[in-house]
N, C-alpha and C positions, 0 to 999 in steps of 0.2 A: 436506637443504636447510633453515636454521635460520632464523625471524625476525632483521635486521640492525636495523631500524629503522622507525620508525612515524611519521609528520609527519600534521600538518594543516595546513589552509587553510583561513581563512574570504573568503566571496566573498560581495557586496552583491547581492541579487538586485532586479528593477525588475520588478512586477507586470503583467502586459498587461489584466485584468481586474479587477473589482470583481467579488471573491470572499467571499461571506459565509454564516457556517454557524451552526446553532444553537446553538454551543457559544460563547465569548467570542474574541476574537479575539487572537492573540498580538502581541508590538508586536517581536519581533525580525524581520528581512525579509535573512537570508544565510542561505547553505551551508557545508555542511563536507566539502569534498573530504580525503580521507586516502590518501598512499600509503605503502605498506608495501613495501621492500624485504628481499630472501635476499643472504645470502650468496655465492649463485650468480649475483647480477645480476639477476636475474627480480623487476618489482616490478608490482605490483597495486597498484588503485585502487577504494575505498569512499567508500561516503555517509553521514553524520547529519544525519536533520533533526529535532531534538528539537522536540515541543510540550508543556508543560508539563501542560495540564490532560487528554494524555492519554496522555504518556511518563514525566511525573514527575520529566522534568529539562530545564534548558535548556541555552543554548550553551555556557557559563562550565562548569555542571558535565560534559557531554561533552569539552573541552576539557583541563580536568585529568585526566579520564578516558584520555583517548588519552594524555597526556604518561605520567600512572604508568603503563600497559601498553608505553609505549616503553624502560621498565625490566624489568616483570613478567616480557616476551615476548620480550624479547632471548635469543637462544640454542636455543627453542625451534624443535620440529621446524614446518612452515611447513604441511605437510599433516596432521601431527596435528590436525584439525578439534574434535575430542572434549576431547582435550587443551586445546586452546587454550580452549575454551568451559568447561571446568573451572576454570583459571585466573584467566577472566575474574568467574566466577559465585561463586568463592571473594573477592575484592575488593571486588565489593559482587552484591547482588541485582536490583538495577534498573538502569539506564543504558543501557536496549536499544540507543537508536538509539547509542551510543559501540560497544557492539559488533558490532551491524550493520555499522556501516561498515569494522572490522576484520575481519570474516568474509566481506564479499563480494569485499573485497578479497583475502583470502586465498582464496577462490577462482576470482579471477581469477588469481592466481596458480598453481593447478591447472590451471585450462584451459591456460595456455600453455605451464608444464612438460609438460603431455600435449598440445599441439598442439592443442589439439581446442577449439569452441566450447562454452560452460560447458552449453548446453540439451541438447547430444547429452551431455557428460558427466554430467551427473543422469540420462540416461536418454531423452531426449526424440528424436523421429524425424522433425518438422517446426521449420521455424525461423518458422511463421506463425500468429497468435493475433491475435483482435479485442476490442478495447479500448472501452467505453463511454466517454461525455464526460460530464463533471458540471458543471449549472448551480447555479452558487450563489443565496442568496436574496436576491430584489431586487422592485422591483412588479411584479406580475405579468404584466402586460405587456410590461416589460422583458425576462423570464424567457423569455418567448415569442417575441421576436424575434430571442434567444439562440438557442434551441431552434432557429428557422428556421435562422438559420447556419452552425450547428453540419451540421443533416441537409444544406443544401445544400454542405458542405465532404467526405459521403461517412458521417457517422456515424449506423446504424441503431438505435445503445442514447444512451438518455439518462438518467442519475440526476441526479434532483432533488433539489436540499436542501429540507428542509421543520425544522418543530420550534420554530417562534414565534410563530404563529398561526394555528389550525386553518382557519379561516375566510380567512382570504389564502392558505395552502397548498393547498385546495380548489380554488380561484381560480386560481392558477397551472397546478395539473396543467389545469382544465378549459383556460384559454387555449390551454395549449402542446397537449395533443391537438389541438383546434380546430385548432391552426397546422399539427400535423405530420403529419396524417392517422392513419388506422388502422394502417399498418404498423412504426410504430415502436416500438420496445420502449422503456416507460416503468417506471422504478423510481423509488424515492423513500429516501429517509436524512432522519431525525430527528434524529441525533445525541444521542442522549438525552431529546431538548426536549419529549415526550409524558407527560401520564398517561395510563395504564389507560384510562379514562370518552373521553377524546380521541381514546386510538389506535382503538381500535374504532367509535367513530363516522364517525372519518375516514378508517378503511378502508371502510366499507359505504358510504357516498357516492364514493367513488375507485373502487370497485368498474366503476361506468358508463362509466369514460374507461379502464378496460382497464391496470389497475396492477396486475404481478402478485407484484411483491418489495417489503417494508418492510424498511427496514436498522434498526439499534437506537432502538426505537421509546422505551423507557425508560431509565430508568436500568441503568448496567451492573452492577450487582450487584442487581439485581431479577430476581433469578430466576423466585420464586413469580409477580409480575405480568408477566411475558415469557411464559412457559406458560401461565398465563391466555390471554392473546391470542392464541397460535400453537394456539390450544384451538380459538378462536372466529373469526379471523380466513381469509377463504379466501386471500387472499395467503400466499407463502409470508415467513416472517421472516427476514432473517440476520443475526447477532449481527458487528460489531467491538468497540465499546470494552470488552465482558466477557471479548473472548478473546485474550490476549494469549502466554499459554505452553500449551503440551499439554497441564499438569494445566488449567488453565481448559477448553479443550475438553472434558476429560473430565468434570469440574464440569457444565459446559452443558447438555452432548450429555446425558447420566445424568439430568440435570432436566427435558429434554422440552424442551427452551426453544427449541432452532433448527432451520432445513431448510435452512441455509446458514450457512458462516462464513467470515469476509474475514479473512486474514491478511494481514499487515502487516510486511514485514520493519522499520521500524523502531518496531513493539508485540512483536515477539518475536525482535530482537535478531540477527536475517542469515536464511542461508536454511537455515543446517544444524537449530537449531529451527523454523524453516517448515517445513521435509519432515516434523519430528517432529508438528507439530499438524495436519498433511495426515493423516496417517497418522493420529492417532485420529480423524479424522473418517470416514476412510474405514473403517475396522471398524466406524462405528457407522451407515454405510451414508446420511454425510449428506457431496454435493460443496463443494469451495469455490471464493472466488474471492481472489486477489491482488488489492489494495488501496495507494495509497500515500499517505504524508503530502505534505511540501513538495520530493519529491527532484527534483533536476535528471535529466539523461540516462543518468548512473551509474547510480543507483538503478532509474530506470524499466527500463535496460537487464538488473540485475540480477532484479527482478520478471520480466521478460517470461520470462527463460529459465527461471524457477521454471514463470510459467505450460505453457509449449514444450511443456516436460518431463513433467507428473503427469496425466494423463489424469484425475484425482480433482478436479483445478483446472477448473472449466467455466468459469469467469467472470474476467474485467478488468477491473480500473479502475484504469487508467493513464495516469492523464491529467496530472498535476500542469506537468509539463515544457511545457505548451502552457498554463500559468496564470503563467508567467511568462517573461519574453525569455533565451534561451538563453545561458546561461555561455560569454563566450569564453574559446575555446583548451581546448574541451571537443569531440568529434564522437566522430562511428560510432556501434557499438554496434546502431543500428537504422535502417532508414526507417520512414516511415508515409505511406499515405493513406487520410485519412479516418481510421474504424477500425484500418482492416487495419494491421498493426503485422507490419513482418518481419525478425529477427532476422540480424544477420550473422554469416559464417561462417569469420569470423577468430577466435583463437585465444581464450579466456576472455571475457571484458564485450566485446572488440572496439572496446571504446572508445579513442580517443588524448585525452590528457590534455597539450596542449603547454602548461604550467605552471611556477613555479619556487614549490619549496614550500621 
């Protein structure tokens, strides 16, 4: 079954919240649906959602990205997974989220060629996984009546963006406990926006409101100062913007630096290097969690069956698809409520895609 062809779509997305993170904010606001037809008829459907300051490319260059692989790929075997990612990594070395969405799509392609839903074919034995909500930063109080919301719509995890100022971030976690009671599970994501001298201080006062994960609290290639704090810190840490490929986990993991790491199918480019950065983490006896950028239902639906699947994957955060109004002529793939997030049992992503690309 050979690659026939490879198309994109770009699709305007309409925000439903005021979403804000410590990193700058991108000013492009669409999707890139991609389908990829065989030979045989059989066609899959993938996602890019580039952001620059943490992909390294935006829509313009994933765009030429999929057109030359609609060259590169023609011809080729469609489940060569290895192959294809050879291919891909020979043309250039970055453009993750461009081959993300060729990869997941090619493996929704698998699923269907083998009848099977993509989570039982990685290996997976349930189609059901819970998913945290993420509140972006805003006044504090705003954050908090998010927070309420959220726990009254079913959701037991909540990650906080924090990483602009120590002292309103403070603020915020205290509110939103306040608001959600003791049993809620509260994490927090920096995005970078911490030093050293910051993070540690504003862990040990977080400490009282029951915060038990900091997400990349430094800079991502600050190792030396990432180990530092995972030294001193009783939270546990878990690294994204440093861990993008399996050599970066092995980089990480070998420096002491994390007790968690977020993958990102489009920081490391689909899920067939996902399984590969699963996989060093789990030799070096640390879980992780799936993570996403801006993906519509594709993507989330792709993430979830990674999650399904790895027993090594404890954590979700899957939320992207609920920070913006849903793609028409996009369904399936999953329900949810609340958290609970449950996989369908139709044949690859499970998604319908009624589109004209």
């Amino acid at each position: 079954m050979k690659i026939q062809s490879i198309k994109a779509l770009v699709l305007p997305t309409r925000p439903t919240v005021n979403f804000r993170i410590a990193l700058p904010a991108q000013t492009n606001s669409s999707m890139l649906l991609v389908r990829v037809e065989t030979d045989e008829g059989i066609v899959g459907f993938g996602e890019a959602s580039p952001f620059a300051l943490v992909t390294g490319c935006v829509e313009a260059d994933v765009l030429n990205f999929l057109d030359a692989m609609n060259t590169r790929l023609a011809g080729v075997e469609a489940l060569a997974l290895e192959r294809v990612h050879g291919l891909m990594d020979e043309y250039t070395l970055g453009n993750a989220p461009g081959k993300a969405a060729i990869d997941i799509a090619l493996h929704d392609i698998w699923g269907k060629y083998a009848g099977m839903p993509l989570y039982r074919l990685l290996g997976g034995g349930s189609n059901t996984l819970v998913s945290d909500m993420t509140i972006g930063i805003d006044e504090p109080r705003v954050m908090a009546a998010e927070a309420r919301r959220y726990v009254d719509e079913g959701f037991a995890i909540l990650k906080i963006k924090v990483g602009l100022d120590p002292a309103s971030d403070l603020e915020a976690v205290r509110l939103i406990r306040e608001e959600v009671g003791p049993d809620i599970d509260l994490r927090i994501d920096a995005n970078q926006g911490w030093t050293t001298k910051q993070t540690l201080a504003t862990l040990r006062a977080m400490e009282r409101y029951g915060v038990h994960e900091v997400e990349q609290p430094l800079k991502a290639d600050d190792l030396d100062g990432l180990r530092f704090v995972r030294e001193r810190a009783s939270q546990d840490v878990m690294l994204d913007e440093t861990v993008h490929t399996p050599h970066d986990a092995w980089s990480a993991l070998s420096a002491g630096t994390a007790d968690i790491i977020n993958i990102k199918l489009m920081k490391s480019g689909g899920l067939y290097p996902a399984c590969r950065i699963n996989a060093v983490a789990q030799a070096a006896g640390v879980p992780c969690m799936v993570g996403c950028m801006n993906e519509s239902r594709v993507g989330i639906a792709a993430g979830a069956a990674l999650v399904a699947a790895l027993d090594n994957i404890r954590y979700a955060d899957l939320d992207s698809h609920r920070l913006f109004e849903e793609l028409p002529g996009v369904t399936g793939g999953f329900e949810q409520t609340g958290g609970a997030i449950r996989l369908t049992e139709e044949p690859g992503l499970g998604v319908e895609v009624a589109l004209e690309f």
